[in-house]
C-alpha positions in Angstrom: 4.2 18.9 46.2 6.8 21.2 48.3 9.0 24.1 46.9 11.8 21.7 48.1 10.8 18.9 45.3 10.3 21.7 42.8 13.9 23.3 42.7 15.5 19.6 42.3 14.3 19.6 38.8 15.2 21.0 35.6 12.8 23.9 33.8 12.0 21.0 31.3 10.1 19.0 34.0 9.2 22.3 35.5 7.3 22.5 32.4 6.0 20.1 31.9 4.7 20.2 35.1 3.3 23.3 35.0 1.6 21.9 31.6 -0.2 18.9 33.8 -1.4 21.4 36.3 -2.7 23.5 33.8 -4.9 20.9 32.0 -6.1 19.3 35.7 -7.2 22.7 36.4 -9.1 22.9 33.0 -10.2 19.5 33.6 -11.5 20.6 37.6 -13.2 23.9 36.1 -15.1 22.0 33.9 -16.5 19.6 36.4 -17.2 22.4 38.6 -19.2 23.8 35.4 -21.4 20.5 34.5 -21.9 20.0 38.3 -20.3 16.7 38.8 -17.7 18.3 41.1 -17.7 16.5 44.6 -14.4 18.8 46.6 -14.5 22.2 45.4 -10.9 22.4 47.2 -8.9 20.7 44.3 -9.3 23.7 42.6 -7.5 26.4 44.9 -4.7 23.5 45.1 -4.6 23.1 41.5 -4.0 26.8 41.5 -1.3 27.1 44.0 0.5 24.3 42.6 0.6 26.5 39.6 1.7 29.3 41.4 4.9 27.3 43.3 6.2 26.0 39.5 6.2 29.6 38.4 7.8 30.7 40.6 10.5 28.3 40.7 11.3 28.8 36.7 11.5 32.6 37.0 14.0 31.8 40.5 15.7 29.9 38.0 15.4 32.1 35.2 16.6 34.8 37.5 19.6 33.0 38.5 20.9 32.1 35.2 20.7 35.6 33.9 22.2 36.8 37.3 25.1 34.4 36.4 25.4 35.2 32.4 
């Protein structure tokens, strides 16, 4: 998933997005937790993927107050 990707969709998907990452990161923690993890890396990409929708819905947040 690229910046690119994430600005062609609306905040709703953004969300909903953000949602899914949230719960595969919850999902990855807990399998690091019990041991049954097998590539620790999913996590820090879990994270940054995060990171990349967040900061696409405050650009866009930004740029509809900017144009209010």
């Amino acid at each position: 998933m690229n910046a690119k990707e994430l600005r062609d969709k609306t905040p709703d998907q953004l969300r909903e997005e953000l949602a899914n990452l949230k719960k595969e990161s919850f999902n990855l923690r807990f399998q690091q937790a019990t041991g049954q993890m097998e590539n620790t890396s999913g996590i820090k990409a879990a994270r940054r993927n995060a990171a990349r929708v967040k900061t696409i819905l405050n650009e866009k947040a930004a740029s509809a107050a900017g144009d209010a």
